[in-house]
C-alpha positions as CSV (number, residue, x, y, z in Angstrom):
1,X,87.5,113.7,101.4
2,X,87.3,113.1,97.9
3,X,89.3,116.0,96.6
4,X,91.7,115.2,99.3
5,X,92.0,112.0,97.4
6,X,92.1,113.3,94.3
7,X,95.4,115.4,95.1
8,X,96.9,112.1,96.1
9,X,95.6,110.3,93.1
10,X,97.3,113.3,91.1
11,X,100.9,113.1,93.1
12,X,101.1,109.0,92.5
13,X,99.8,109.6,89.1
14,X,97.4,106.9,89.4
15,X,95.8,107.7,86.0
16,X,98.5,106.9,84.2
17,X,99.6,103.8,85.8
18,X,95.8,102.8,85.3
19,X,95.8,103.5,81.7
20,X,99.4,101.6,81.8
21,X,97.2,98.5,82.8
22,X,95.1,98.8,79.7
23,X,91.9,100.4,81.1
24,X,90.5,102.8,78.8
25,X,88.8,106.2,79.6
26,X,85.5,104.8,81.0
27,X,87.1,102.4,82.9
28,X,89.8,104.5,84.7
29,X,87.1,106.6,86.0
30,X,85.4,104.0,87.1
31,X,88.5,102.5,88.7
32,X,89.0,105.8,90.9
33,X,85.6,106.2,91.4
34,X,85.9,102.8,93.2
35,X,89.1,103.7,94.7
36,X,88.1,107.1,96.1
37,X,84.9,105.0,97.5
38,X,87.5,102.4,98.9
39,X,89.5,104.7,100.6
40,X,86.7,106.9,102.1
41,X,84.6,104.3,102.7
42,X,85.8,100.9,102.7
43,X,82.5,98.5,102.1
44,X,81.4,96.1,99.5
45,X,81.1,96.9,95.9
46,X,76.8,97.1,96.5
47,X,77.4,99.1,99.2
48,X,80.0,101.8,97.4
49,X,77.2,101.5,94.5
50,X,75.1,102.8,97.1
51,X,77.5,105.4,98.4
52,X,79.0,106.8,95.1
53,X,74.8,107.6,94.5
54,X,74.7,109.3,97.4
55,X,77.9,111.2,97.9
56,X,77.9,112.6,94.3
57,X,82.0,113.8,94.7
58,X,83.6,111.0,93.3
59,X,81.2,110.8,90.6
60,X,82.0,114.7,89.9
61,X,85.5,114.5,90.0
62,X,86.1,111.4,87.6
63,X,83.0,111.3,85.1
64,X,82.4,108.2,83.0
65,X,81.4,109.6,79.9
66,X,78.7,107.2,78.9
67,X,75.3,106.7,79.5
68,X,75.4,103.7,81.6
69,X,75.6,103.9,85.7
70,X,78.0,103.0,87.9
71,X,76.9,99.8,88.7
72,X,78.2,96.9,91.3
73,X,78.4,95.0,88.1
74,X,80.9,97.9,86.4
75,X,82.8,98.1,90.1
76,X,83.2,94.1,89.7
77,X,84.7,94.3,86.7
78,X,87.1,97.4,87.3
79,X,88.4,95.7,90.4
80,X,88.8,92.3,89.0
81,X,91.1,94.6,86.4
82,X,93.5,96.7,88.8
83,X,93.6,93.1,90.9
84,X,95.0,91.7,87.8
85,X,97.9,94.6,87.7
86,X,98.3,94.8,91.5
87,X,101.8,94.1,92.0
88,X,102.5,96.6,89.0
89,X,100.1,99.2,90.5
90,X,102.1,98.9,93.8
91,X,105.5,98.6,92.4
92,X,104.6,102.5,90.7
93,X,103.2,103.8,93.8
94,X,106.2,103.0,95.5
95,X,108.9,104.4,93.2
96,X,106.9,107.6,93.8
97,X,107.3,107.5,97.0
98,X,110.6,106.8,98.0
99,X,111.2,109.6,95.1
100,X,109.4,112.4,96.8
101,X,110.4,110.7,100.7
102,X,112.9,113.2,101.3
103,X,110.1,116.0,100.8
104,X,107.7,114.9,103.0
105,X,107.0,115.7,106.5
106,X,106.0,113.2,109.0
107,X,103.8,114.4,111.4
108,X,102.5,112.6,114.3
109,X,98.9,110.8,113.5
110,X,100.5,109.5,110.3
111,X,99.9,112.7,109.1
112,X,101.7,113.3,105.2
113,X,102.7,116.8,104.8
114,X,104.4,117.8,101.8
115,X,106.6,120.8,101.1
């Protein structure tokens, strides 16, 4: 699931529009380590502490380069940030879909196929 995330992550460049919100480095990773948790795994931010120690993907694929966890406290803070930029993190993952619409597949099962 989490690399299945990450693909999607990569096709609405998420990264970018995170970094656009003025998250460094750290923080982004943090932010889709929370976001790949959320999406895989929709719970509290103890309970995706919990999880992202336990299912080590997320923590493999985006790797805070510090020597500090992953915390509930560092998840608070990141989500308090991209709830800040919402409407701006929305309006980017729109555009990128109505750009790539016509080259998608819908498939029943709200299935996203794209070619």
């Amino acid at each position: 699931g989490e690399w299945l995330v990450r693909q999607a992550f990569d096709i609405f460049q998420i990264e970018n529009v995170l970094e656009k919100t003025g998250l460094d480095e750290k923080h982004r990773a943090v932010a889709q380590q929370l976001l790949t948790a959320k999406l895989l795994h929709p719970s509290s931010e103890l309970e995706t502490e919990r999880w992202l120690k336990d299912n080590p993907g997320a923590p493999e694929l985006y790797q805070v380069n510090d020597d500090h966890p992953v915390t509930r406290y560092r998840l608070y803070k990141v989500a308090e940030q991209i709830y800040k930029h919402k409407e701006d993190i929305e309006r980017h993952i729109y555009s990128i879909v109505y750009s790539i619409s016509d080259r998608m597949v819908y498939l029943p099962e709200t299935q996203i196929v794209r070619h």
